[in-house]
C-alpha positions as CSV (number, residue, x, y, z in Angstrom):
1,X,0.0,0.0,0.0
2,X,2.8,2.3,0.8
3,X,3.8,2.3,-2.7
4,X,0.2,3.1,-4.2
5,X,-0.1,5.7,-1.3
6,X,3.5,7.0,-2.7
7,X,1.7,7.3,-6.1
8,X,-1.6,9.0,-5.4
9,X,0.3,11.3,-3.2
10,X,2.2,12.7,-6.3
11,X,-1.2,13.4,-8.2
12,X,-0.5,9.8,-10.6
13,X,-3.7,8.1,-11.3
14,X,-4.2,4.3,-11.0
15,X,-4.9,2.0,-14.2
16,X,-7.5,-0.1,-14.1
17,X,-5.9,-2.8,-13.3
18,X,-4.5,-1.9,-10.1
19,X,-7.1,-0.1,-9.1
20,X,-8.9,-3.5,-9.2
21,X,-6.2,-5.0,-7.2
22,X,-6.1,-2.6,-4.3
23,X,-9.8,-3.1,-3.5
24,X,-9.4,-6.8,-4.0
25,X,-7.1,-6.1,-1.3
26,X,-9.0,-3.9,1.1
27,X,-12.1,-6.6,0.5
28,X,-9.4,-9.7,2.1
29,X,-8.3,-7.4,4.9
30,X,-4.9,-7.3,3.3
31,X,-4.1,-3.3,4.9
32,X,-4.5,-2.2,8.0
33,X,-7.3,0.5,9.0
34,X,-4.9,3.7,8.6
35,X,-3.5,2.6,5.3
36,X,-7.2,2.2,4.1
37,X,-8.3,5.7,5.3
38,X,-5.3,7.2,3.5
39,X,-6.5,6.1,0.6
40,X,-9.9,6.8,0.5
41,X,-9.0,10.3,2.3
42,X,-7.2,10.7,-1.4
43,X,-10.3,11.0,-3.4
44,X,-11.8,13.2,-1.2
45,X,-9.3,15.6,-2.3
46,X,-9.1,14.9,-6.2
47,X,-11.7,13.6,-8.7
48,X,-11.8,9.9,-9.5
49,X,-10.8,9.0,-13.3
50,X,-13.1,6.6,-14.9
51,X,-10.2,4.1,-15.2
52,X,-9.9,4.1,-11.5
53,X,-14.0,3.9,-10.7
54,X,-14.1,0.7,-13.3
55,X,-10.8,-0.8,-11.6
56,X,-13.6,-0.8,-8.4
57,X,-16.3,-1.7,-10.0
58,X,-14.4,-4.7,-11.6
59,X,-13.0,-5.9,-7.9
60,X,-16.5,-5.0,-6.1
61,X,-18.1,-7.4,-8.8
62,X,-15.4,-10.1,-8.5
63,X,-15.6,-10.6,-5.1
64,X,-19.6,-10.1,-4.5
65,X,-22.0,-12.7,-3.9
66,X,-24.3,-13.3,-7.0
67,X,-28.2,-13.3,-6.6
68,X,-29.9,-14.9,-9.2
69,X,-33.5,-13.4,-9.2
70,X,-34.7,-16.5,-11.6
71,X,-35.0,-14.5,-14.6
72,X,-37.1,-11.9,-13.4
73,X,-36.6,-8.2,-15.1
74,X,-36.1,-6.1,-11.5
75,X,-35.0,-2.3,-11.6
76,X,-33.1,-1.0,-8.9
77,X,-34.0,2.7,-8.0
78,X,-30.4,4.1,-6.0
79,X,-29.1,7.5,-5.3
80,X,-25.6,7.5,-4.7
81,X,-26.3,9.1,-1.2
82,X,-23.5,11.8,0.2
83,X,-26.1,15.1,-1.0
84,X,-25.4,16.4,2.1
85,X,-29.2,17.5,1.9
86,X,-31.0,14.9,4.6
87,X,-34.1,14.1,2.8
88,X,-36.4,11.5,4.0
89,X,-35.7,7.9,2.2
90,X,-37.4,9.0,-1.3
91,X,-35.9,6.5,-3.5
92,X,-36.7,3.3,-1.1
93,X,-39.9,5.0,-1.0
94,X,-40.3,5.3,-4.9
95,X,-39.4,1.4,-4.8
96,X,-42.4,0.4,-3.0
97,X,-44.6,2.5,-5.0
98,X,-43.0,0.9,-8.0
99,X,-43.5,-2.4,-6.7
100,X,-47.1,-1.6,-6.1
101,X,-47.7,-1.0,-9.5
102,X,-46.4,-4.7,-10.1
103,X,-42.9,-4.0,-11.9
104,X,-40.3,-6.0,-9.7
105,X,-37.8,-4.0,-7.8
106,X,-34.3,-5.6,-6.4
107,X,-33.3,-3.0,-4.2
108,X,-29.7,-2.2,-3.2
109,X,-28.6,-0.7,0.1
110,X,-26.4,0.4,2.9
111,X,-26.4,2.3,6.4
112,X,-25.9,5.9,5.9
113,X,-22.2,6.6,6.0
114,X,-22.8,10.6,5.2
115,X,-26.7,10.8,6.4
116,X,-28.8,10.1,9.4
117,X,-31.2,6.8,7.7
118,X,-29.5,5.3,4.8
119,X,-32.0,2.4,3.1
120,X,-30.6,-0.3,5.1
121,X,-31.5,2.0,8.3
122,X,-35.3,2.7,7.5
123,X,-35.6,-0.9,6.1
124,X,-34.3,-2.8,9.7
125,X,-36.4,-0.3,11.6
126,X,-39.7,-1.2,9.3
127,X,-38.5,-5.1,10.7
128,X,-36.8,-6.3,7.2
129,X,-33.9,-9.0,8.1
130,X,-30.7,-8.6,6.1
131,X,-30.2,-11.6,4.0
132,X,-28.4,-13.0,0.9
133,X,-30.2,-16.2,0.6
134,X,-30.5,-16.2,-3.3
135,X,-34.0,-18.4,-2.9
136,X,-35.6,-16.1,0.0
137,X,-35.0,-13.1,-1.7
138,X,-36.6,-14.8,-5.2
139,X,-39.7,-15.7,-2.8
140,X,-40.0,-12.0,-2.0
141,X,-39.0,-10.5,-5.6
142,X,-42.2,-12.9,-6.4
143,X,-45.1,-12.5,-3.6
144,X,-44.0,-8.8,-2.8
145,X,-42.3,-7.6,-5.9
146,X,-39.7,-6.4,-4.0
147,X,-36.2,-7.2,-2.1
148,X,-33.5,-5.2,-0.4
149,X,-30.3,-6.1,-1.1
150,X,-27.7,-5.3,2.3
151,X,-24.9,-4.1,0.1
152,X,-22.0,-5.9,3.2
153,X,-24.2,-9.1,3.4
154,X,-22.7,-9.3,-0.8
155,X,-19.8,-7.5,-1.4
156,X,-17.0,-8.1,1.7
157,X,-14.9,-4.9,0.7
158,X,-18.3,-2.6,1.6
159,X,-18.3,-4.4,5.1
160,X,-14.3,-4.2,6.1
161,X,-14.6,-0.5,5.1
162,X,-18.2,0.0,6.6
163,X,-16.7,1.7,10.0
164,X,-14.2,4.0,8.5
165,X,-17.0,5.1,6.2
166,X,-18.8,6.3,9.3
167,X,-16.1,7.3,11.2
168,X,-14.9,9.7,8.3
169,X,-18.7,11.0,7.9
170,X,-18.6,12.4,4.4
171,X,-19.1,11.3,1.4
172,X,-16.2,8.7,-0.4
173,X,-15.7,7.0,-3.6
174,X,-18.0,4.0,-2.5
175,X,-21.2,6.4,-2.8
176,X,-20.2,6.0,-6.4
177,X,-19.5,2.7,-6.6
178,X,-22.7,1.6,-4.4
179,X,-25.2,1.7,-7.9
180,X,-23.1,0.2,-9.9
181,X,-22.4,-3.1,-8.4
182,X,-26.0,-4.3,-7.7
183,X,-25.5,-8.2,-7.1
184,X,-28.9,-9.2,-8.7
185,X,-27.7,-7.6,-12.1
186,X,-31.2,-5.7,-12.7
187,X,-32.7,-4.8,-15.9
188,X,-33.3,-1.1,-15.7
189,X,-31.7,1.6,-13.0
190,X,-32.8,5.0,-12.1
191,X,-29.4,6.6,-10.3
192,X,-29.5,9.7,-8.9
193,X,-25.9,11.7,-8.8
194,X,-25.3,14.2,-6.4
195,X,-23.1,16.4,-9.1
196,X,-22.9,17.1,-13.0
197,X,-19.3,15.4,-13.1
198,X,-20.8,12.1,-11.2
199,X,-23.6,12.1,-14.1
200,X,-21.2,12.3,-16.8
201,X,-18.9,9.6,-15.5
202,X,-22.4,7.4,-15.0
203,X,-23.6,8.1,-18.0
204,X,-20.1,7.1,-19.7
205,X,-20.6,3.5,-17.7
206,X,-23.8,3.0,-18.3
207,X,-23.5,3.2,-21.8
208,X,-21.0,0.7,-21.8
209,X,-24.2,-1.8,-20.3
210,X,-27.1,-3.1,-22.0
211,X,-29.5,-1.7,-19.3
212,X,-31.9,0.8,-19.7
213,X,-30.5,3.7,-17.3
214,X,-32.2,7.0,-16.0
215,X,-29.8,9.4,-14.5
216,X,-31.0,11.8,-12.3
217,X,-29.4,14.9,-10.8
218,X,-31.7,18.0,-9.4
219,X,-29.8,20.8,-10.5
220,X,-29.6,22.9,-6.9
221,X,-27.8,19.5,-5.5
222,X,-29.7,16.7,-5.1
223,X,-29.3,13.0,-6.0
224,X,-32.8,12.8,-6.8
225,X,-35.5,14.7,-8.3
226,X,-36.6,16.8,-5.3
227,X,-38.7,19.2,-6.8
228,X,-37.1,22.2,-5.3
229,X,-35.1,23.1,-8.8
230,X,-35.0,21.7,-12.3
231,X,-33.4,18.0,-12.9
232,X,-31.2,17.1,-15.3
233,X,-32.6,13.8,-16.8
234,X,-29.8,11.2,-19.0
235,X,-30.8,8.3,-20.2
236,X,-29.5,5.8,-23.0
237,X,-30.7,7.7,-25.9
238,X,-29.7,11.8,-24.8
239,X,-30.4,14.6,-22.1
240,X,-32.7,17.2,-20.8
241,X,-33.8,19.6,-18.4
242,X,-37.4,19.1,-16.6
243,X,-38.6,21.8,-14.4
244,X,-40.7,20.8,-10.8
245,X,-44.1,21.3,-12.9
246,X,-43.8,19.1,-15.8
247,X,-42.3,16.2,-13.0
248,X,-44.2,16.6,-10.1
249,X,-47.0,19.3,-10.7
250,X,-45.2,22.0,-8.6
251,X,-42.2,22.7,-6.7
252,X,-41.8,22.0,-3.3
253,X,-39.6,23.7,-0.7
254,X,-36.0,22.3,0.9
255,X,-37.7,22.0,4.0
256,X,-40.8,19.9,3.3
257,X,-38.7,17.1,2.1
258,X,-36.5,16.8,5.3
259,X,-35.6,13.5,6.8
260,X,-36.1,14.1,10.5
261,X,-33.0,13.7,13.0
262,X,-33.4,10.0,13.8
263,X,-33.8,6.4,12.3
264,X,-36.5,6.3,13.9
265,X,-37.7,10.0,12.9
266,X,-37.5,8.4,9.1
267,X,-39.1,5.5,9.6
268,X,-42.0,7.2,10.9
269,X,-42.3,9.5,8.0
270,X,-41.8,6.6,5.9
271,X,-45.1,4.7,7.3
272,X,-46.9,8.3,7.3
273,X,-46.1,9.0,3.4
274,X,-47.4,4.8,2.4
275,X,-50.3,4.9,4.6
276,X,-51.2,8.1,2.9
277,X,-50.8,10.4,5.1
278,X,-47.8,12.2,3.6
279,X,-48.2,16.1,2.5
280,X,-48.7,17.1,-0.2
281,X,-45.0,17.9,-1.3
282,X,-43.8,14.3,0.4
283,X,-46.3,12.6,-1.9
284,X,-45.4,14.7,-4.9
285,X,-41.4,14.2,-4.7
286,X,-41.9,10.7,-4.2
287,X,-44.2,9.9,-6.8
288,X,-42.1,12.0,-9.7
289,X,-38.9,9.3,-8.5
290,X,-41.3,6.5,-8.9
291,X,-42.6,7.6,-12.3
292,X,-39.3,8.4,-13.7
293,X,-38.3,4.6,-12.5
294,X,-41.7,3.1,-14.4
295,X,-40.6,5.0,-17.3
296,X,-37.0,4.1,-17.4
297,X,-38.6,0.4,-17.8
298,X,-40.4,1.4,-21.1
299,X,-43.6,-0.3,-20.1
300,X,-45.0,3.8,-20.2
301,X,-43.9,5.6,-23.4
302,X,-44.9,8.9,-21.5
303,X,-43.5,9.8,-18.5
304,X,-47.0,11.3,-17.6
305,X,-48.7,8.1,-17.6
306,X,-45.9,6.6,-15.7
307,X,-46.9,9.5,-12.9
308,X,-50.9,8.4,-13.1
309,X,-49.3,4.8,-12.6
310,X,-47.2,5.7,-9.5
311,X,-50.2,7.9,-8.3
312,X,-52.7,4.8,-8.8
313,X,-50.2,2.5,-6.6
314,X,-49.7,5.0,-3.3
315,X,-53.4,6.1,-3.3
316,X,-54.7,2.8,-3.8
317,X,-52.8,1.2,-0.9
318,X,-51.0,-1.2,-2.8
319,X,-47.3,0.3,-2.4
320,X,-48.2,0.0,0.9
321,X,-49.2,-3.7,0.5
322,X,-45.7,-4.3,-0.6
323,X,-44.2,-3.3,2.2
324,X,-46.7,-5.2,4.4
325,X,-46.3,-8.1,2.2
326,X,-42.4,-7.9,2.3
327,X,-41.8,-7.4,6.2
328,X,-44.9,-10.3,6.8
329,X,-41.8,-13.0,4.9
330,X,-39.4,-12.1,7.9
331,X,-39.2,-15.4,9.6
């Protein structure tokens, strides 16, 4: 490590190549905790080159433990966290609101490292057990069109470096990595980058794939469409701008779409927004990230009939189902 350290600290990049190997290594435990914070404490003071976040990518994938969703097309709806913004849990919302529509989700999560309730947070205070049992999470993906993946529980790198994450508090390279190393392999993502250079680098990955992506990136900061400001919108076939009105119907203020200060602050708001109870700026920020998901799958040719589709699913009660359904296969 002392020789890559050496490297980085004279402003050299890493090929892909080793970049793969020194992850490899940090997933077996090869380095010690302080040689592991050094390096991540690198990228925090320079951008990552593409070479380097596929070198990751490739070790994260080698090393993780495969789920095979028998054949079913899931989409995996994933913001790559580290905003800095504390919103409530709007994409694991949007995925139960997908799932209520009946379009499979395989959801893929962690604790927050750089916020108060990551997805694996809100989903072990709803009652979820973590698990990578490849024919449990099938039974779910099938009777609640839904699973959460624990991103440790598959890829050992995520757990070794899971306490320096949170010890550091802000955001690292994993946040990137996190979306891209989904171990069911879904169809179709909808990723939501926190910065225009993060999109460009996703979009550049992505279109190396054969899934149908959405990229997502609200221009005043967010890694989601938060309705406070235009989004910028990528997806395999070009980009655009989409104001508040033509995603969600209106814009909505910073502070309506705060997280609360707890776990279990989130989890509450959570329940409240499913069980329909959420305001109406809640409701409206969640449903234009569900609709943009539905749409990314191409089963709505307009994106405003994937909205009527994610409206149908939370007002009916059956995103809420889903969840019901889901935590009621904890044994």
């Amino acid at each position: 490590m002392k020789k890559i350290l050496q490297l980085l600290f004279e402003h050299k990049s890493l090929s892909r190549a080793t970049a793969k190997e020194v992850l490899v290594n940090i997933g077996k435990g090869v380095y010690n905790e302080h040689e592991v914070t050094s390096f991540m404490t690198v990228y925090l003071m320079r951008s990552i080159t593409i070479e380097e976040l596929q070198g990751f990518q490739d070790a994260l994938l080698e090393l993780c433990v495969p789920v095979d969703l028998n054949g079913h097309a899931t989409i995996d709806i994933v913001g790559t966290g580290g905003d800095g913004k504390n919103t409530f849990n709007i994409s694991t919302l949007a995925c139960f609101v997908v799932a209520g529509t009946g379009q499979k989700v395989s959801k893929h999560g962690n604790y927050g490292a750089s916020s108060i309730s990551g997805a694996s947070n809100v989903m072990e205070q709803l009652g979820y057990k973590f698990k990578n049992d490849a024919a449990q999470l099938k039974k779910e993906v099938e009777e609640a069109n839904i699973c959460f993946l624990h991103a440790p529980l598959f890829h050992p790198a995520l757990k070794t470096v899971g306490p320096i994450r949170k010890n550091l508090g802000v955001r690292t390279f994993f946040n990137m990595l996190g979306p891209m190393v989904n171990p069911a392999s879904p169809a179709f993502q909808l990723v939501g980058v926190y910065s225009l250079e993060m999109a460009r680098i996703y979009n550049y990955l992505l279109q190396q794939t054969d899934k149908a992506f959405t990229i997502i990136h609200g221009l005043d900061g967010y890694d989601e469409i938060s309705l406070t400001n235009d989004t910028k919108v990528i997806t395999n076939s070009g980009e655009r701008v989409m104001t508040p009105e033509q995603l969600g119907k209106r814009m909505v203020m910073a502070a309506d779409i705060s997280g609360g200060n707890s776990v279990e602050e989130a989890a509450k708001i959570f329940v409240k927004i499913l069980n329909r109870e959420g305001s109406w700026s809640q409701n409206a920020v969640v449903l234009a990230n569900a609709a943009m998901a539905l749409h990314c799958t191409g089963q709505y040719k307009k994106y405003d009939d994937a909205y009527a589709a994610a409206v149908e699913s939370l007002e009916s009660g059956k995103a809420k189902a889903a969840l019901d359904k889901l935590v009621g296969l904890q044994s």
